[in-house]
N, C-alpha and C positions, 0 to 999 in steps of 0.2 A: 504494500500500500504506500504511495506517494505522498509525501508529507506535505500539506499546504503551506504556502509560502507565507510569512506574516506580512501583513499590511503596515506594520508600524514599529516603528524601534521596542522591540519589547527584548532589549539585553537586561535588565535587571528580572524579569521574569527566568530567562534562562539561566542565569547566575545562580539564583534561587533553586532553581531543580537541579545543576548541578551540584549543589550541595546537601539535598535532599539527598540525593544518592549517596556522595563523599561518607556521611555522618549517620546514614542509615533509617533515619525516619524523621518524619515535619520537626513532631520535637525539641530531637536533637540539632536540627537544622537549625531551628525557631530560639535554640540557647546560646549557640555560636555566632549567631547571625544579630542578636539581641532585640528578636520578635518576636511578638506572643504568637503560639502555635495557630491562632485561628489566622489572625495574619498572612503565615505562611501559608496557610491552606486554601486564604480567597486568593491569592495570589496564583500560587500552581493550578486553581480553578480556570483561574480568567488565561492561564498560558494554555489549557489545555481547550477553550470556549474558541480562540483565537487559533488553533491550529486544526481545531476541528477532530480530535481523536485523545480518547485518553489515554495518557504516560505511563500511569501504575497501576495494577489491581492489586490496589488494597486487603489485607486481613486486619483481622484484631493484633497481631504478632509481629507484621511486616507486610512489605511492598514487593511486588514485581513488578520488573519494566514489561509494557508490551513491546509488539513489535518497534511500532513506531515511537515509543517509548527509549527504545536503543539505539534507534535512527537520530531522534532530537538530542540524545544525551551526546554524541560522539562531534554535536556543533557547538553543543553547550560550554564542552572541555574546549573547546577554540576561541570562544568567545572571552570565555574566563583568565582563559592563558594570555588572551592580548590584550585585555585590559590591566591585567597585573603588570605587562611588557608595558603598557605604555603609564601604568603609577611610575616602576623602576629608573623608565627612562627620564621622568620628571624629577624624580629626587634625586637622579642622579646630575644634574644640571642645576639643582638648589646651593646655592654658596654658600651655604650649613647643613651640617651634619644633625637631623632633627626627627623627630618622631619615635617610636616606641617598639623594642625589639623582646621578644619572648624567650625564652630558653629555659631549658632544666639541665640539671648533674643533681651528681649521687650526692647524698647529703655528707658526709665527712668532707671531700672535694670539696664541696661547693664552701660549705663557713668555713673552711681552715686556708685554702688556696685563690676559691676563685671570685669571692665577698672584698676581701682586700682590694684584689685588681681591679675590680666593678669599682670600685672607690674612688681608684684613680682616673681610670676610665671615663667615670661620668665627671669627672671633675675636668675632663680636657674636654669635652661634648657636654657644655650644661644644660643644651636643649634636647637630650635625648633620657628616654627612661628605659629601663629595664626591668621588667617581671621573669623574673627568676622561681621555677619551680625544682624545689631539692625533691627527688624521684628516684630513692634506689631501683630503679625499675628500667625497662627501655621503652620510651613512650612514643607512642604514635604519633609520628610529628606531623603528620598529614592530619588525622581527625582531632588533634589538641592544638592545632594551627601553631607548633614550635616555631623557630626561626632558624635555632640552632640550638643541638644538644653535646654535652662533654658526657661521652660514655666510658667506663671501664670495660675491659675483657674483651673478648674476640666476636667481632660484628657478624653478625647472618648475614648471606648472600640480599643486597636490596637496592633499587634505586637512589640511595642515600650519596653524596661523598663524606669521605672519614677522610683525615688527615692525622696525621700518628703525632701526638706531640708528645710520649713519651713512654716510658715502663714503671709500674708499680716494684718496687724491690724491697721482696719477704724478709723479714728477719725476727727473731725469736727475743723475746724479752719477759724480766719481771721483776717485780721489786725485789731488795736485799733484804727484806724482812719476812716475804712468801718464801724467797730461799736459805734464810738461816731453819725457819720451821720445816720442809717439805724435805721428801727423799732425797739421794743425793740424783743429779741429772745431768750425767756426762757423755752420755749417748742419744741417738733417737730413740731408741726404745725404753729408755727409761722414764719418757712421757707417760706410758699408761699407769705408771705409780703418779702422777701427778694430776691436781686440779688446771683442766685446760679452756683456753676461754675462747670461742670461736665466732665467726661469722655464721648467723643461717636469718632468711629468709622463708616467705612461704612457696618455693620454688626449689632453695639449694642449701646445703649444710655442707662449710667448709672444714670439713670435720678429718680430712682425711690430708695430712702431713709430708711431705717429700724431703728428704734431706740428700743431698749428695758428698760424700766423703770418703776417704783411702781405701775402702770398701766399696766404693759403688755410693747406688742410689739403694736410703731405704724408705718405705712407706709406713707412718704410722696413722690408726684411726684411733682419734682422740676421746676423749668423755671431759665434761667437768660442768661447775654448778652452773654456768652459767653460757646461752648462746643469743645472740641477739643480731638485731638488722640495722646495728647501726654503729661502726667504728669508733667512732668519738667516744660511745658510753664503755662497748671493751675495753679501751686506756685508761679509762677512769676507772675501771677495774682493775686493772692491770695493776696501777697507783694506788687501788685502796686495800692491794697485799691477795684478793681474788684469787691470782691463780696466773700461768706461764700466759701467753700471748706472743700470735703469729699474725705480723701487720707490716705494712707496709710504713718504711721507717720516715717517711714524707708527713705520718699522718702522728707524730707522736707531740709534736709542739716542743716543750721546755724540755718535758720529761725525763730523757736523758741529762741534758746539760745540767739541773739541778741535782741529778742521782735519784731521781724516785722510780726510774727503772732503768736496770743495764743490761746488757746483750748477754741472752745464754748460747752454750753452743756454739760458740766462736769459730772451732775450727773444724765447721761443716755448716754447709752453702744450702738454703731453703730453695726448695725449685717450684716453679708455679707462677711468678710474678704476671702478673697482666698487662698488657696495654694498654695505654690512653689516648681516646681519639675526639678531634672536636668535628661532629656529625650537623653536615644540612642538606635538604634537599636538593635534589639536581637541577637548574631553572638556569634556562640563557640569560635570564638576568635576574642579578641579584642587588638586591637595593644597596644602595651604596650605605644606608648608615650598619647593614648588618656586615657587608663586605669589612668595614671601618672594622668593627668587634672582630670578625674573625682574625684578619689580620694583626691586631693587638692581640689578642687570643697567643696567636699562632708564633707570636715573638712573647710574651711576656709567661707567660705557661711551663712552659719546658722548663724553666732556670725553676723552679719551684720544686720540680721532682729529682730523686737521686739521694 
């Protein structure tokens, strides 16, 4: 079936239904978009009055595209991409760097490393703001409209670009007063006599330990009171006599330098460290004030890790 041609500039209609789909239902569309659902709905009405056939069959649960429903989305995506090309190409000809860029990292990253830099940052660009969401997680930066996200660990296959800006490096700590009281602990294996304090989420439990030494690589799977999804608060375990900890030595602050934990296991090398990438979508054009942050980003970042 042939798609009737519109009569009249109806781009913000089509804008509208491709986001309807992006986002998965009016709703969702209606919270992004910052209209009330019914809104949305006269609206996708009056595109669909104007083309003459309807786009979705509706359930209680979701949407399908019809036919012509698939037909209209694959112009929609055209129309949507060039008007973002021609915002991009406008702020990019503005003689200030101005407007409001979105981004998440994992929360330990984000307040020990990348809060500071924002600091400075916004303090050389005072017309520009930044909403920052700390997200141990990998977020969809298409349906959360990201701009650019700082991910840890190793990226899935995705339309995304990553830029590597550096390595997390593991190492073994704990207070002198968890080890004057605890077993002695001269090897990997003499973790399982020990209280160990891990990373886990509702997805992974970094529970399971790599050391490499004169022997090889060994594996240990740890136990201890305490596991949680958030770095910052393991160190303050760590500091409040808890238990050993396996962290990345970027993320410890004073802690060392004042002695409230020192390196166990000296002379065998923890294997595992991750990689750090700062992540945004693919686009021929990219606004110049998020280009500006990457860029900063992408110089000021690295000196931070190691």
């Amino acid at each position: 079936m042939a798609v009737m041609a519109l009569k009249s500039d109806h781009s913000t209609g089509l804008v509208l239904f491709s986001q309807i789909n992006k986002h998965g239902s009016l709703s969702a569309a209606a919270q992004v978009l910052g209209l009330s659902r019914s809104s949305v709905s006269k609206q996708l009405a009056a595109l669909e009055r104007q083309i003459g056939s309807r786009l979705l069959n509706r359930t209680t649960r979701k949407f399908v595209l019809t036919d012509v429903g698939r037909q209209v989305l694959k112009e929609a995506h055209k129309i949507e991409y060039a008007l973002q090309a021609v915002e991009h190409i406008s702020e990019d000809y503005q003689s200030e760097i101005a407007g409001s860029i979105k981004m998440s990292c994992p929360g330990a990253q984000g307040r020990i490393h990348l809060v500071p830099l924002l600091a400075k940052f916004l303090d050389r660009y005072p017309k520009l703001s930044v909403n920052l969401q700390l997200e141990d997680r990998f977020v969809d930066m298409s349906a959360e409209n990201i701009d650019l996200s700082i991910r840890v660990g190793y990226l899935p296959d995705s339309t995304l670009i990553a830029r590597k800006l550096g390595e997390l490096n593991w190492e073994l700590y704990a207070s002198p007063e968890y080890l004057r009281q605890a077993p002695a602990l001269n090897k990997p294996t003499d973790l399982v006599n020990h209280c160990c304090l891990y990373y886990q989420n509702s997805k992974i439990a970094m529970n399971k330990w790599t050391f490499s030494g004169e022997n090889g690589e060994e594996m240990v799977s740890v136990t201890g009171p305490l596991s949680v999804n958030d770095p910052g608060v393991l160190v303050s375990a760590a500091v409040a006599h808890t238990g050993v900890l396996l962290i990345d030595n970027s993320l410890l602050g004073d802690a060392i330098s004042n002695g409230q934990l020192v390196p166990v296991l000296t002379n065998y090398k923890a294997i595992g460290g991750l990689p750090i990438y700062i992540v945004y979508p693919e686009r021929e054009y990219i606004p110049a004030k998020t280009r500006t942050l990457i860029n900063f980003l992408m110089e000021e970042l690295p000196k931070t890790f190691g």
